[in-house]
N, C-alpha and C positions, 0 to 999 in steps of 0.2 A: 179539322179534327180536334176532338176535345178529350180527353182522358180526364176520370179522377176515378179515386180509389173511394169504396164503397167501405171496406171491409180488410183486412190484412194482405188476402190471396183475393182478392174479389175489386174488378174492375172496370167501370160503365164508361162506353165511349159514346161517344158523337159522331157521327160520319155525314159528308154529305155522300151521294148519292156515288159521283163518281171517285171518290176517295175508296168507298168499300169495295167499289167495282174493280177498281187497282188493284187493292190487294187480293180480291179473289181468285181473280184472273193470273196473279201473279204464284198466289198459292199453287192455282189448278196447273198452271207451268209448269211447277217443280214438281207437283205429283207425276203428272206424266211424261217431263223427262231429266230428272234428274240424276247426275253422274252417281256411278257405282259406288261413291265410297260416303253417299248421302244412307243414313243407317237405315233398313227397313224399317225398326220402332216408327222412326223420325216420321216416314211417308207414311203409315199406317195413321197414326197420329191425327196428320195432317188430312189424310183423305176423310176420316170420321171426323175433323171438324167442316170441313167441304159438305158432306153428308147432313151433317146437322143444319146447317146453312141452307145448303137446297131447301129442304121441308121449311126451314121458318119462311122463305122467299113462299113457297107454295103455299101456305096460313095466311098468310098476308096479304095473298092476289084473291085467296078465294078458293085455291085448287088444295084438292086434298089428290093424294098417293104420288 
């Protein structure tokens, strides 16, 4: 994994393949079962970046909706 900073708030990574896969997998975990006193902001958050993520996976293979 590579991080560098683009811009102040703005940040371009590197992933391999199974790197991003971790962490999504890891994300999609905590959206659907994370303990009660994880804030709903937090999982809203998290699942509209999940959301955003699908679609670019789906651009990228080819598949739209």
């Amino acid at each position: 994994m590579e991080l560098e900073r683009v811009r102040p708030m703005v940040l371009r990574g590197t992933f391999h393949a199974y790197e991003l896969a971790a962490l999504t997998a890891a994300a999609r975990f905590v959206v659907e079962s994370a303990p009660a006193e994880v804030p709903k902001e937090s999982l809203d958050q998290l699942a509209q970046l999940l959301s955003e993520y699908d679609q670019q996976v789906r651009r990228l293979s080819g598949r739209q909706g």
